[in-house]
C-alpha positions in Angstrom: -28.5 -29.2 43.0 -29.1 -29.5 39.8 -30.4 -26.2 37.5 -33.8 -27.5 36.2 -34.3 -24.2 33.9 -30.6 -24.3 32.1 -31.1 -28.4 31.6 -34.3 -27.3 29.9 -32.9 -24.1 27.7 -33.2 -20.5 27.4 -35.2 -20.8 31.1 -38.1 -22.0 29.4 -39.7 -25.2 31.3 -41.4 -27.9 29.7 -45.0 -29.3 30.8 -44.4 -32.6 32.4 -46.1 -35.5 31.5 -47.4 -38.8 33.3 -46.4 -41.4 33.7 -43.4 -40.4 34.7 -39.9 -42.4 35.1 -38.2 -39.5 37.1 -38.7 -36.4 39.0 -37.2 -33.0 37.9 -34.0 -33.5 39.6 -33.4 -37.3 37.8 -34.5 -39.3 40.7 -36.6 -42.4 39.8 -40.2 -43.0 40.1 -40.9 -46.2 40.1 -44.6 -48.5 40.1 -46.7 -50.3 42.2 -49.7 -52.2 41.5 -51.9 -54.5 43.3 -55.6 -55.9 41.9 -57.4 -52.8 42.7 -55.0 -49.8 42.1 -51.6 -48.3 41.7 -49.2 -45.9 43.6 -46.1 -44.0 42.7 -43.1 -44.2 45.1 -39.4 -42.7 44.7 -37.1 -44.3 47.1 -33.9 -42.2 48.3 -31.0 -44.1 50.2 -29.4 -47.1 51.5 -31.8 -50.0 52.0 -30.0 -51.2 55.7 -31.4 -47.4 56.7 -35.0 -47.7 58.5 -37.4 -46.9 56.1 -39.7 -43.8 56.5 -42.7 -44.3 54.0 -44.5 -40.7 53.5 -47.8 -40.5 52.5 -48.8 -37.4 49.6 -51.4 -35.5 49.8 -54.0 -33.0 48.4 -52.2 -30.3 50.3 -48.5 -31.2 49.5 -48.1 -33.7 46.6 -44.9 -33.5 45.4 -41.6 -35.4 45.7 -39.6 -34.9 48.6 -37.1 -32.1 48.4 -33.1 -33.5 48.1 -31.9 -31.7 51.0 -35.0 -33.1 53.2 -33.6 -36.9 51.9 -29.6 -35.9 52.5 -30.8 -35.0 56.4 -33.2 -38.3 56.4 -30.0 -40.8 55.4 -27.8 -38.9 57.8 -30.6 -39.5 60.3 -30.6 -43.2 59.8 -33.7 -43.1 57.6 -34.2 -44.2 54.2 -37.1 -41.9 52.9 -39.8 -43.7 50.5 -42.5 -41.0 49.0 -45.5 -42.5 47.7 -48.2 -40.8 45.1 -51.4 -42.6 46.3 -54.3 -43.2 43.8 -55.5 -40.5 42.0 -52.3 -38.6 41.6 -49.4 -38.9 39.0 -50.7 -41.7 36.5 -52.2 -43.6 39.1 -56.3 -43.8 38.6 -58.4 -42.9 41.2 -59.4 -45.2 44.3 -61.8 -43.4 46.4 -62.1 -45.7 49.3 -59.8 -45.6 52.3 -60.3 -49.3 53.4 -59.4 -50.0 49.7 -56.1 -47.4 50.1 -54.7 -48.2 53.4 -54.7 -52.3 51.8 -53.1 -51.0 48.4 -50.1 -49.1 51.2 -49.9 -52.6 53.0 -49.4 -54.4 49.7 -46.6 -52.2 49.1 -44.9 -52.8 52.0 -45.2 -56.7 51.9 -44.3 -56.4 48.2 -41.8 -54.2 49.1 -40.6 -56.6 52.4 -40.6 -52.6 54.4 -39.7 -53.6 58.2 -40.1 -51.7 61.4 -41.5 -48.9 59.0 -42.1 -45.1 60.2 -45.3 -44.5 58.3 -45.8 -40.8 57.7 -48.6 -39.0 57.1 -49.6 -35.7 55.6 -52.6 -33.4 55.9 -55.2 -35.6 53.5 -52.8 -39.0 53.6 -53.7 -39.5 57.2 -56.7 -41.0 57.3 -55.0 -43.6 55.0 -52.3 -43.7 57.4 -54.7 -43.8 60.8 -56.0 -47.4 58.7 -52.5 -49.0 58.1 -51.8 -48.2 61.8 -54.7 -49.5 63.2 -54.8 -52.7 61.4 -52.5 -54.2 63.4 -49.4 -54.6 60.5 -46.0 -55.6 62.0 -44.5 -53.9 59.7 -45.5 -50.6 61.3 -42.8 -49.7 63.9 -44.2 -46.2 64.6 -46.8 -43.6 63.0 -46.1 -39.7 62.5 -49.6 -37.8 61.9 -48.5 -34.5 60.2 -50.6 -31.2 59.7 -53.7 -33.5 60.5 -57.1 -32.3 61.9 -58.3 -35.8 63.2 -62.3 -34.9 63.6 -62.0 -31.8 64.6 -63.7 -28.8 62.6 -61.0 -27.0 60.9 -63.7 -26.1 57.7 -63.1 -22.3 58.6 -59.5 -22.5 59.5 -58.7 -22.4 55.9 -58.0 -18.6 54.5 -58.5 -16.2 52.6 -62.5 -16.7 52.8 -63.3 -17.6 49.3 -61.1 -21.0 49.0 -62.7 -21.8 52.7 -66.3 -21.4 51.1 -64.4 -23.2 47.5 -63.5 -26.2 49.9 -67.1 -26.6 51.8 -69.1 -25.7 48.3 -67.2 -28.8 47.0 -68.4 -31.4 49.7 -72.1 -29.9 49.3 -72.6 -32.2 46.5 -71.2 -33.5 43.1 -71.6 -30.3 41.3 -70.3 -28.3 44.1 -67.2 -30.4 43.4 -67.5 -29.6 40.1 -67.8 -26.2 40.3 -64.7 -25.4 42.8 -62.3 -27.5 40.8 -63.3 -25.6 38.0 -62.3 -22.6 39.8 -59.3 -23.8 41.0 -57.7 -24.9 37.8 -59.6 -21.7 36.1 -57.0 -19.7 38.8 -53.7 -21.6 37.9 -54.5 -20.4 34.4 -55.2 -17.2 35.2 -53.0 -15.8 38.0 -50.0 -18.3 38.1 -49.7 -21.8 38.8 -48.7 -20.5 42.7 -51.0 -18.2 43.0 -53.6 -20.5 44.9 -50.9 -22.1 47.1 -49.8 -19.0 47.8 -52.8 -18.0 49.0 -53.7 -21.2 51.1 -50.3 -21.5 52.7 -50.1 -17.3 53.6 -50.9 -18.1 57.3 -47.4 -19.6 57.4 -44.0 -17.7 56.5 -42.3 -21.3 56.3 -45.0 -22.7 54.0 -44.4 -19.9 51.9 -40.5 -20.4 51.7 -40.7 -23.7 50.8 -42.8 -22.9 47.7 -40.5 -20.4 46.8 -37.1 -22.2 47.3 -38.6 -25.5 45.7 -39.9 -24.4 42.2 -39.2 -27.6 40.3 -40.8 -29.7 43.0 -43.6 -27.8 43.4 -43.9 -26.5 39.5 -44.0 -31.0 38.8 -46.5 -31.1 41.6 -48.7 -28.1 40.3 -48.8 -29.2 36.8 -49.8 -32.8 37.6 -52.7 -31.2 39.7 -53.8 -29.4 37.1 -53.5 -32.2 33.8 -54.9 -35.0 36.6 -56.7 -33.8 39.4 -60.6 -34.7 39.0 -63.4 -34.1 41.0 -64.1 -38.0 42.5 -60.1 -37.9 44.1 -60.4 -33.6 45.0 -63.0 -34.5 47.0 -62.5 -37.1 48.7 -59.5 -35.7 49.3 -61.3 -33.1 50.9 -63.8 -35.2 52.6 -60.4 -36.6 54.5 -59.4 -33.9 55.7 -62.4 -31.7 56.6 -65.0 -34.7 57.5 -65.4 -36.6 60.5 -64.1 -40.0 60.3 -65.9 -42.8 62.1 -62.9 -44.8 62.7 -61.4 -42.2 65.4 -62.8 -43.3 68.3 -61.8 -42.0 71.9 -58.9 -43.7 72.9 -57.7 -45.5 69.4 -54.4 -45.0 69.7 -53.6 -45.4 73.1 -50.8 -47.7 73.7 -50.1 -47.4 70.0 -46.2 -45.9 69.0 -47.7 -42.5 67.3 -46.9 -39.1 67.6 -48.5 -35.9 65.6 -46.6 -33.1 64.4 -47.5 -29.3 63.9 -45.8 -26.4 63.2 -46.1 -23.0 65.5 -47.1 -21.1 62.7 -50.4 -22.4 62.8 -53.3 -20.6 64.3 -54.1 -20.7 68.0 -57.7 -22.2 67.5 -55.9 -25.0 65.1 -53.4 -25.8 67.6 -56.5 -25.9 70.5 -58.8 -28.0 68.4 -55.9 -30.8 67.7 -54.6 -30.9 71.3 -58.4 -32.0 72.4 -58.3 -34.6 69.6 -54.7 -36.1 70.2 -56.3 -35.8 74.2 -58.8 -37.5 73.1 -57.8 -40.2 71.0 -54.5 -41.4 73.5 -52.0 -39.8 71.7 -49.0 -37.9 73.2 -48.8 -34.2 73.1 -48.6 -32.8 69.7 -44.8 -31.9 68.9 -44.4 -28.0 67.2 -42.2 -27.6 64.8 -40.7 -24.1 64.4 -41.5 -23.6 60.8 -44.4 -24.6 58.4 -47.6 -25.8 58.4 -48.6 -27.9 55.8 -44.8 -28.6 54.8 -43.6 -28.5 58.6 -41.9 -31.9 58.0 -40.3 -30.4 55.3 -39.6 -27.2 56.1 -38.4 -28.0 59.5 -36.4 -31.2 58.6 -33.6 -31.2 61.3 -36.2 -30.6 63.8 -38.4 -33.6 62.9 -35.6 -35.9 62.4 -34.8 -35.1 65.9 -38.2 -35.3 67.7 -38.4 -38.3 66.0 -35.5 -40.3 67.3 -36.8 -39.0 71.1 -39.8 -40.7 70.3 -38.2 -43.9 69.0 
């Protein structure tokens, strides 16, 4: 692995900027544009591998880590990362019809087969649409770290970023307002001092943070430089909103799967079962470390539950 802080001298690291041609470790980020928007996407390994497209988001937006890829191509996957509107360089788009099309785009543009569409935390109600559509290209859908409708407002810790998250959907200014606080804390305390805070409930989350600094340094900067307040809460209002398109029994019939990690609380893990009962899917699959990185924190593991489901 490469050393990001000796390529960039006497260990001091230099602010990213957007767009940007590669990642911190020299991997390409390349383009994609239809009439409405744009996304980012890096693509790591052999085309003839089945592609597994993941979906950014909100909670995790940074490029996938090298030893996740290595364990994805040995897997028989070839892993494409997409930055969705509103992220990197891309401008915002904050309509999820309009976001699940620009994804299909890509994957016509792209000529993606028998795809394994990923989906993380705020990504998957973009990823519910593209599944739901009825594309061919969709093989089989992973739901990770997702809430479907269920409440999960106070599941988010310590107290004040749970009262930052719901003051921001309680109008424009609330938005406002708890970005402002947000960014006003990566200034202040450390650009991990927030994650660190939000992913506490989870020892895994918390050593992925730690053993990916350049991944999640690019990630953090680009947060801070691009996030604004119509994509944070939207972002938001995916994750923490009810969303009309999840009725009872959507996905029954439909190859899907959702993933979880143990180290999530027990009232998490009992509202999600009753959605996933709900809504046709199988039983939720728990991964043995992280929560909102559990695909990445607990590669081998999700590779493997994976291929059982396939």
């Amino acid at each position: 692995m490469l050393d990001y802080r000796r390529i960039l001298g006497m260990d001091q690291r230099v602010v990213p900027t957007w767009p940007a041609s590669v990642d911190p470790f020299g991997r390409e980020v390349q383009r994609f544009q239809n009439d409405q928007a744009s996304l980012e996407f890096m693509v790591v390994g052999a085309r003839q591998l089945r592609p597994l497209v993941i979906l950014q988001s909100l909670d995790i937006c940074c490029w996938p880590a090298e030893s996740f890829c290595q364990a994805a191509n040995a897997a028989g996957f070839c892993v494409i990362s997409v930055r969705r509107p509103g992220f990197g360089a891309n401008s915002p788009l904050t309509d999820r019809e309009s976001q699940a099309e620009l994804v299909r785009n890509f994957l016509e543009e792209k000529d993606l087969q028998d795809v394994i569409l990923v989906g993380l935390g705020s990504s998957n109600p973009i990823c519910e649409r593209v599944t739901l559509s009825g594309d061919s290209r969709i093989g089989f859908t992973v739901f990770a770290n997702c809430g479907f409708n269920y409440d999960q407002a106070n599941e988010f810790q310590p107290e004040w970023i749970s009262k930052a998250l719901q003051q921001a959907l309680s109008s424009p200014a609330g938005g406002r307002l708890s970005l402002m606080a947000l960014k006003s804390s990566w200034g202040i305390f450390g650009q991990t001092w927030v994650f660190e805070n939000l992913w506490r409930k989870s020892l895994g989350d918390i050593a992925f943070l730690r053993n990916n600094p350049e991944l999640m340094y690019e990630a953090i900067s680009m947060l801070q430089a691009r996030l604004d307040v119509p994509t944070f809460t939207f972002e938001l209002g995916n994750a923490l909103n009810d969303d009309p398109i999840l009725s009872d029994g959507c996905f029954r019939g439909v190859p899907a799967m959702t993933v979880s990690g143990t180290e999530t609380t027990g009232s998490w893990k009992n509202g999600i079962e009753k959605e996933v009962k709900r809504l046709g899917l199988p039983s939720v699959a728990y991964l043995s470390s992280g929560d909102m990185a559990v695909i990445y924190q607990s590669a081998s593991e999700f590779f493997e539950i994976v291929a059982d489901a396939l």
